[in-house]
N, C-alpha and C positions, 0 to 999 in steps of 0.2 A: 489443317492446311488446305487450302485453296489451291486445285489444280485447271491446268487451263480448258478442260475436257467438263470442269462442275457447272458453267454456266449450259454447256451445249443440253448434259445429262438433264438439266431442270426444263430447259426448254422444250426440249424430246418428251418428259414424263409430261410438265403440262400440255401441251397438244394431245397424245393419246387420253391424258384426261376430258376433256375437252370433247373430243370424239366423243368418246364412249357415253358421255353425259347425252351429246346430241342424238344420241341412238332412241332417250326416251327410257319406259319400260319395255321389257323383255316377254310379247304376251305369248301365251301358247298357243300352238295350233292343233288343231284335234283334240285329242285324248291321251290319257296318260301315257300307252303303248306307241304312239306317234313320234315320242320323243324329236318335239320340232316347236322350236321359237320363230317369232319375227318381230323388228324392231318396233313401237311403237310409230315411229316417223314415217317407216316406211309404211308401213296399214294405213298409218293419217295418210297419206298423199293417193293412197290408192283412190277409198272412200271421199275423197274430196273432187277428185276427178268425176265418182258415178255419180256423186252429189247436186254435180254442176248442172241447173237446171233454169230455165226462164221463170222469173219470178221469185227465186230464191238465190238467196248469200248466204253463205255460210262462214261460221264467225270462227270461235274458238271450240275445238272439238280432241278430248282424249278419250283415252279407250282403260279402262280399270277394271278391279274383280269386285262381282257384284256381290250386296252382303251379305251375310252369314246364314240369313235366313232363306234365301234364294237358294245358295249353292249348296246346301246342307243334306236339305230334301225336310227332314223330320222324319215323327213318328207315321205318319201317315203315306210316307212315300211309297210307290209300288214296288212291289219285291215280287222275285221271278220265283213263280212257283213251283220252276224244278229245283230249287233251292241257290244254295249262293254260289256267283259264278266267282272262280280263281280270279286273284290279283293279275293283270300282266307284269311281264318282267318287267321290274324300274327305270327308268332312264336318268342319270344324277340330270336335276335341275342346275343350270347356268348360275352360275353366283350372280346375287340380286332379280333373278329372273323371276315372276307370277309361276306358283305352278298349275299343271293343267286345272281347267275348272273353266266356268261361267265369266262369261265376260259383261262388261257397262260400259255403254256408248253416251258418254257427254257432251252437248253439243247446244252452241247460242248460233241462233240465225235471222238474217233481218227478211220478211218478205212484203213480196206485192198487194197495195191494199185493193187490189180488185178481186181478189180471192181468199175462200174465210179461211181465216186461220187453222182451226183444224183438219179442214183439207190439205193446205200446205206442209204443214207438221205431219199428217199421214203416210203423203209422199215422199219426203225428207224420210221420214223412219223406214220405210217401206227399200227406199234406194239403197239407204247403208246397210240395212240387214240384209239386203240381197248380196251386196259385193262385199261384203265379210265373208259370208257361207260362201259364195260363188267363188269369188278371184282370191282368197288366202284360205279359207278354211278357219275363219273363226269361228267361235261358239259364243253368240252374242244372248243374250239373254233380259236385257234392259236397257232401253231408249230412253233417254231422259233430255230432253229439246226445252229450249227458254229459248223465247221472239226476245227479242232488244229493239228494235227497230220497226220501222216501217219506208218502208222503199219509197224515193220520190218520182216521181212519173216520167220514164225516160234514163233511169242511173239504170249501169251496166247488170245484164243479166246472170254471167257465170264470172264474178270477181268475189274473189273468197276475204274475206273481211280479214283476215290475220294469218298467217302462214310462216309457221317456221323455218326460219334458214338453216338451213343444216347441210355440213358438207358430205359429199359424196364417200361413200364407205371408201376406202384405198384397194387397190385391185391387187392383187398378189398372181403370180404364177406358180401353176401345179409345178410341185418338185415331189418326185417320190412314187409309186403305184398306189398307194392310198390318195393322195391330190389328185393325180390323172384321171382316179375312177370317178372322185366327187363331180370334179371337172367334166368329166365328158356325159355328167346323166342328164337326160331331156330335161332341158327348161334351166339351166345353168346357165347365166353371160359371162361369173366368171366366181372366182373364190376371191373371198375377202377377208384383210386384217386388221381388225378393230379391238379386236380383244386378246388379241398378241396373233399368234400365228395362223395360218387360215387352215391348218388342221393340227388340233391340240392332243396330244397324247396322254393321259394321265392313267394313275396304275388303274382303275377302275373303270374308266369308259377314255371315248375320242370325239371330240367335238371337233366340228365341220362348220365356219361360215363363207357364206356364198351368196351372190345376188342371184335372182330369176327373174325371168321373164316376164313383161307383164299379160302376153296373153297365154301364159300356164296360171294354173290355181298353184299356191306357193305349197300347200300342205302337200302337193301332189308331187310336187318337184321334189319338197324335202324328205317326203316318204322313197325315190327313187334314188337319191343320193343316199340315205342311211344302207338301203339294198346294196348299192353298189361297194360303199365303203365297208359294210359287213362282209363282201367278198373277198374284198380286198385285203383284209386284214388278217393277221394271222392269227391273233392272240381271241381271234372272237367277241372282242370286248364291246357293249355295247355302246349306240352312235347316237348323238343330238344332233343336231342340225340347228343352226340360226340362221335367220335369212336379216341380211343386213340392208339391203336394196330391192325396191323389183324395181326393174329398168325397161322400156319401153323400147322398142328395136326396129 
């Protein structure tokens, strides 16, 4: 039976579909003990911003984990010779989320032919691995850049060849002493609900989404929000963090 509430329920689930898709991957920030994501989209638009440079466009660019044999170490890796250090305590990984590790920067960009290519590629690599580590706190670990192009003498110097449209995360307001506390840690614009509520309870941990700042490092924000929210909390249960936006103010 067909009630008149079935078309709205479908409409309501595709759209949060929809969302969430636009978020991207879920890459991590820091390190395991961090327990702290950011959305794909939002890291592209950071890096696309430091990117913006004369002489260079920047085309199509994701962010991935790099392969098996990068992130692994092997047999040869260095081992700390007081012996092995303790696990940190877990933080449950986001459904679908990359867990903590090494990250891969993919990126096509057309540049100016008054300057050699490998120069320009230098600098391009050089820009994004700075504002990953700097402004979010990535762990980048592989730059892989493809030229496509060649600029004609005179086309715009910071117009990025393709850019995702992606709508703005949805802003929620704190309800609760847990919300309030996310809410109010340095480098917070606001909390957000993308992935249902903007602080998710479950028997095992509490995840937190939230946009920041863009002149905080995100890892830094979302390392003070976990603080806060661990205070706040009674049951002690461990906190993630997702940063769904960083928003410029």
């Amino acid at each position: 039976m067909t009630t008149a509430r079935g078309p709205q329920r479908a409409e309501g689930w595709t759209a949060a579909v929809r969302q969430r898709l636009g978020l991207g991957r879920l890459l991590p920030l820091g390190g395991p003990a961090d327990g702290a994501w950011i959305a794909e989209t939002a890291a592209v638009s950071v890096l696309r911003g430091a990117a913006a440079r004369p002489g260079t466009v920047l085309g199509k660019l994701r962010i991935g984990p790099v392969g098996e044999a990068v992130a692994g170490g092997g047999p040869d890796a260095p081992r700390d010779p007081a012996g092995p250090v303790p696990p940190p305590v877990p933080v449950p990984v986001p459904a679908s989320a990359l867990p903590p590790g090494p990250l891969r920067i993919e990126a096509e960009f057309s540049a100016a032919p008054d300057r050699p290519l490998p120069d320009a590629a230098a600098a391009l690599r050089a820009a994004l691995v700075t504002a990953a580590a700097a402004r979010l706190g990535l762990e980048i670990a592989e730059v892989d850049l493809t030229v496509t192009a060649l600029l004609a003498e005179g086309a715009p110097d910071q117009v990025t060849a393709e850019v995702t449209a992606t709508a703005a995360a949805r802003v929620a307001k704190p309800e609760g002493p847990v919300a309030s506390a996310a809410a109010g840690a340095p480098g917070v614009v606001s909390l957000t609900r993308v992935l249902g509520s903007p602080v998710h309870t479950a028997p095992d941990h509490v995840r937190v989404e939230v946009a920041t700042a863009a002149d905080h490092r995100a890892l830094d924000v979302a390392r003070s929000v976990r603080t806060a929210v661990a205070a706040a909390t009674e049951a002690r249960l461990p906190v993630s963090v997702l940063v769904t936006d960083v928003v410029s103010r």
